[in-house]
N, C-alpha and C positions, 0 to 999 in steps of 0.2 A: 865366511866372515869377512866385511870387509871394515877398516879402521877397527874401530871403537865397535863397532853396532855388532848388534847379533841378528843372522838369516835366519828368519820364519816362515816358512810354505808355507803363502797364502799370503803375506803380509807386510812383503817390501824388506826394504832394508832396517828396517827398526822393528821390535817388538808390539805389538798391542797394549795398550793397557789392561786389555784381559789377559795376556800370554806370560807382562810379568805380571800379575798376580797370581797364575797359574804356574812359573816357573819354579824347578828345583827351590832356587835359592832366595824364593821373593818371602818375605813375611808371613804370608798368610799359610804357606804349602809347610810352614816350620814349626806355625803354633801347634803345641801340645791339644789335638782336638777333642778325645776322649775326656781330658780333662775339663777341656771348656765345655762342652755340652753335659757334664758330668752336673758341674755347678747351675750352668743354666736351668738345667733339671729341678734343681733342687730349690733353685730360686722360687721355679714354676710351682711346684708341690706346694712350698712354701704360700705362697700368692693362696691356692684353695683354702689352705688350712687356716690361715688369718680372716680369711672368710668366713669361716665358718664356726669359727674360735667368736667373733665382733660381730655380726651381721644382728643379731637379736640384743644388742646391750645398747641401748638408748642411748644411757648415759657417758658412751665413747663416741658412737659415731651418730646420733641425733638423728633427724630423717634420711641420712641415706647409708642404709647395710653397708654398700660398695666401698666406704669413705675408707678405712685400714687399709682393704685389699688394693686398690688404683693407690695410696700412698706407697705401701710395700712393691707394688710395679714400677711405682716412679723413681724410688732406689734403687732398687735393682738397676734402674735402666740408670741412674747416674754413674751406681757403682760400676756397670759394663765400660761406660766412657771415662772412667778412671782409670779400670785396666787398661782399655788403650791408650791412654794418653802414657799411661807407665811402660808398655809396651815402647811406645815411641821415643821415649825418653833413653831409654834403657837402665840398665839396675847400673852401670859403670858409671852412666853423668848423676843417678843419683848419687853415687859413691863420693862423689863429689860436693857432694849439697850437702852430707851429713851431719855437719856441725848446725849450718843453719836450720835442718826439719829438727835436730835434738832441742835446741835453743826454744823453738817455737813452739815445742810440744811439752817442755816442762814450764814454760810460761802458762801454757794451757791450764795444766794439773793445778798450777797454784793458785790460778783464777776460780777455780771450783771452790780453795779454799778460804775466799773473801766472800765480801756480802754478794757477789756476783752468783757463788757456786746455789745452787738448788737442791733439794733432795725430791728424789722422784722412786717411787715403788719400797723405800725404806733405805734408800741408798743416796748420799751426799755425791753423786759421782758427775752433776750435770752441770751445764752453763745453760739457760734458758735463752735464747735469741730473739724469742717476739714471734708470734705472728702462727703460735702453734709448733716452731722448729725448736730443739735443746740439741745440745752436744755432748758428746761424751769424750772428756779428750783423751785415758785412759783407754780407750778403745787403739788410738794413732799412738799412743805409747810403746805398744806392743811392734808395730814398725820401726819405729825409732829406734829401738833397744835392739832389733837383730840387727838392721843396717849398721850400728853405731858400734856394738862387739865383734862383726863382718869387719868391717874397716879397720880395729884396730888388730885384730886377731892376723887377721889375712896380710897384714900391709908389708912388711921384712919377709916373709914365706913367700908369696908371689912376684916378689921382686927378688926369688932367690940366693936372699942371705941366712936364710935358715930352713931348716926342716919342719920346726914346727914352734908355734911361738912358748917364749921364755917368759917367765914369772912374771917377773918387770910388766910385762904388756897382758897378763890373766891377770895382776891388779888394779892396771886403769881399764882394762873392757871390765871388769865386777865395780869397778868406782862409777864406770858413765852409766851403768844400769841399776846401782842400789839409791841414786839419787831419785829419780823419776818413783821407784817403786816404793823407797820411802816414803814418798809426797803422796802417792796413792792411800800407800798404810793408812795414815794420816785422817782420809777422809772418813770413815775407812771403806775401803773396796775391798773385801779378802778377797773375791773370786775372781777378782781381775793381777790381783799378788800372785795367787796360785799359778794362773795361766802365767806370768809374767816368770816367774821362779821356774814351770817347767822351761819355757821357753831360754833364759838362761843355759841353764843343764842341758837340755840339747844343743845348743849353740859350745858348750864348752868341749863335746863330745865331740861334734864335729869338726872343732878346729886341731884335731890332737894334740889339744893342750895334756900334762900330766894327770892320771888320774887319779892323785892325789888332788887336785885342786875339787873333782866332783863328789869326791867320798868328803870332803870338807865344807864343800858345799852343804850337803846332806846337813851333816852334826851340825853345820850351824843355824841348819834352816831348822832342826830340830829343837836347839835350844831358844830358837829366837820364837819359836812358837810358843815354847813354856815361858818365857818372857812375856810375849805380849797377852798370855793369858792372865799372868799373874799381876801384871800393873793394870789392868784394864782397859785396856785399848781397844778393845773390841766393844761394839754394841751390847744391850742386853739381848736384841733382836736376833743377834749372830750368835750369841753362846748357847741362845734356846737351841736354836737349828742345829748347831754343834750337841745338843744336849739332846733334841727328838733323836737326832741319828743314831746316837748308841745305844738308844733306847725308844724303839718305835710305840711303845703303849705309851708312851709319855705324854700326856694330856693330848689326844685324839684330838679335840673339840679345840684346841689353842695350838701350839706349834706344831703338831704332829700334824694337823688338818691337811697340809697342801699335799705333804705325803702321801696321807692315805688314800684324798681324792685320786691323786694322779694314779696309785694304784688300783683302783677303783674302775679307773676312767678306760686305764691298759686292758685290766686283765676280762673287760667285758668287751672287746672289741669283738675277742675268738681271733678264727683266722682270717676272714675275711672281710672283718667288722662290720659296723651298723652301715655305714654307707652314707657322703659325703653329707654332713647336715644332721644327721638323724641319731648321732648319738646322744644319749640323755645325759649323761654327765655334761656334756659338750654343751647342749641346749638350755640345758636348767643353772649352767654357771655354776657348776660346784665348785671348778679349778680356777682359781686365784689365776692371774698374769697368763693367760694359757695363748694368746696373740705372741709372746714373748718368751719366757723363762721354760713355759711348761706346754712350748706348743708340740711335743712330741707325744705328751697325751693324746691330742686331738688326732693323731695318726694312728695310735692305737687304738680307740676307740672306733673310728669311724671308716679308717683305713685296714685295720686290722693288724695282723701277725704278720701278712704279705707285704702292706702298703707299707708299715713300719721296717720292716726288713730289706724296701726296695732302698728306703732312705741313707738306712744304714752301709745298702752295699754302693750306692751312692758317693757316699762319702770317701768309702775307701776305694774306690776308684781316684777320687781327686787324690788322696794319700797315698796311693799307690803310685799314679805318674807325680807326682812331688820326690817322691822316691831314688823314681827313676831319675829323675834331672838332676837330683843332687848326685846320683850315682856315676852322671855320664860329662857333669861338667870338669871342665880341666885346670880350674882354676878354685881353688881353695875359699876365697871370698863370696863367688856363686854357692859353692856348695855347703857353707856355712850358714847363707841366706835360706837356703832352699829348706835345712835341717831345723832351723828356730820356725819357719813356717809350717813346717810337719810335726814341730811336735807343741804349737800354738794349735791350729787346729784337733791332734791327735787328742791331747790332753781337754779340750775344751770339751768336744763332741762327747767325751767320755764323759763328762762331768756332768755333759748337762741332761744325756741319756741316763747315767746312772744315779741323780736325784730323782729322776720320776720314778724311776722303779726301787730307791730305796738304799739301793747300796751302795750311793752316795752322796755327802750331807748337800742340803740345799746351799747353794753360792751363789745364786744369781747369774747364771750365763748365759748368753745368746747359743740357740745351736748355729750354728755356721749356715748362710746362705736360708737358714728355714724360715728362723723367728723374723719377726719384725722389729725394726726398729735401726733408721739410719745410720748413723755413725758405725755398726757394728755389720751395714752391709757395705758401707763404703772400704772400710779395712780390709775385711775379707777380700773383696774384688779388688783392691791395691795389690793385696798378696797374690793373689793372682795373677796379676799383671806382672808381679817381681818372677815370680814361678816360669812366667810365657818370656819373659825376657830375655832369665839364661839359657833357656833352651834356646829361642832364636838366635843369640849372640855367641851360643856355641862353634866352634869351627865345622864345617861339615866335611866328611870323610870323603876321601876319593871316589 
């Protein structure tokens, strides 16, 4: 070693530009890679099944089949270059930014609420931009809400003046996340509240707040739901759905429909299903939104009990090393991030597998990395990106 530089056999007195990307401590040797190829995966899977879900409906993609699927690839590929750029940033300079992404992101939600906002699929949750592009800002909400109860949860705790954060500061992290999720109520998005509500609750867990505030959490989440049933705040669209689920004979032919198809769509796949294209439910359009909401049909179906189940274990690979990062960082703020990201994910993936099969009510949610549709691939691979961050901004052991 002489100065500064580091001796590489072969390579003079400086490094390579391949030797540090290949070194211990360069960025790339640090990313979590089961997880990123995990996702990649899933993007990919994702990509066939949007193909195969659109390729025969005219009426979405016009003369060319390919039109969803090269869309769904070209998200994918912005959302990868979001991760990196989040990577590059790190989750500590966003730490920093957090007032201003809050700001800009509940600006968002209430632009849905003007003549600006759109409804699309039975849902008021969009911004329409021209040109074939909409938004979902409710999607970057879900960012802003961990980042934003991260920072205020973590901020006295990792600066050592306390052990674990005090009242005072569990009612402005629940004050800076009931604002945003109000304004969603609002439109109304409940399966974007839900995700949002778990996401909370995990976030509270992980910061070892008192577990009094989560059991309070609960009763109030409980009574707020018999509230907003009872004044009407919800769609009628939304109470049917809430209404087929307790009761699946409930008008087959009207709300029950997407249900049964999708049940339908599953349970004839077998184990090895029809095989890419070729399932009938899949081909004949029985299944409503199936590029989106219910493209897990299309894996049952077509992919089977296998292809379905690769997805699934897919997924819990990325939740798995999400896991682990929250588990191995050393700083409370990362592992706060990491815990509202695992159980945004945990809770969504669940929701949106267990409406197709029934045993749980229809909400409207993307599967993670599968469905189509931008704003909810760009979030995901942001989270991602928060996920690769603390792991590489982690201290490395001796």
């Amino acid at each position: 070693m002489t100065g500064s530089g580091f001796s590489v056999s072969g390579y003079g007195p400086e490094r390579s530009n391949m030797s540090r990307l290949l070194a211990r401590d360069s960025i790339v040797r640090r990313l979590d890679w089961p997880m990123l190829l995990a996702a990649i995966a899933l993007s990919g899977i994702g990509a066939a099944l949007v193909y195969s879900a659109t390729r025969n409906r005219t009426e979405l993609v016009g003369d060319d089949p390919y039109s969803f699927m090269l869309k769904h690839v070209l998200n994918t590929g912005i959302g990868f270059a979001l991760m990196i750029g989040t990577v590059w940033l790190g989750h500590r300079t966003l730490r920093t930014a957090v007032p201003i992404l809050y700001g800009i992101s509940v600006f968002l939600v209430l632009l849905v609420l003007t003549p600006l906002g759109a409804t699309i699929n039975g849902a008021h949750a969009w911004i329409v931009l021209g040109g074939g592009f909409s938004l979902q800002p409710s999607e970057f909400v879900k960012i802003t809400i961990i980042l934003g109860m991260a920072m205020l949860l973590a901020a006295r705790v990792d600066a050592g003046d306390r052990e674990h954060p005090d009242h005072r500061t569990v009612v402005q992290a629940l004050g800076l996340a009931a604002v945003p999720i109000a304004i969603v109520m609002l439109m109304p998005d409940l399966g974007s509240v839900m995700v949002m509500v778990m996401i909370v609750l995990g976030v509270l867990l992980a910061s070892g707040a008192s577990n009094r505030w989560v059991f309070g959490l609960l009763g109030t989440g409980a009574l707020g739901g018999v509230a907003i049933w009872q004044l009407g705040v919800l769609d009628d669209y939304q109470i049917a759905r809430f209404a087929a689920f307790a009761n699946p004979a409930l008008d087959p032919a009207g709300v029950g429909y997407n249900t049964n198809q999708a049940r339908i769509a599953i349970g004839s796949g077998g184990l090895t299903g029809t095989g890419l294209t070729k399932g009938s439910q899949t081909t004949g359009q029985f299944v409503p939104e199936q590029q989106t909401d219910f493209v897990f049909t299309v894996a049952g179906e077509e992919l089977g009990f296998i292809g379905a189940g690769a997805i699934l274990l897919l997924l819990g690979v990325v939740l798995w090393r999400a896991c682990r990062i929250a588990r191995e960082t050393t700083e409370l703020y990362g592992t706060i991030v990491a815990a509202g990201i695992i159980a945004w994910f945990a809770f969504q993936s669940f929701e949106n597998v267990g409406m197709t099969l029934g045993i749980m009510p229809v909400a409207g949610l993307p599967l993670p990395f599968v469905s189509y549709g931008g704003s909810s691939m760009f979030a995901v691979w942001v989270a991602v990106g928060l996920l690769q961050s603390i792991k590489v901004e982690r201290p490395m052991s001796a």
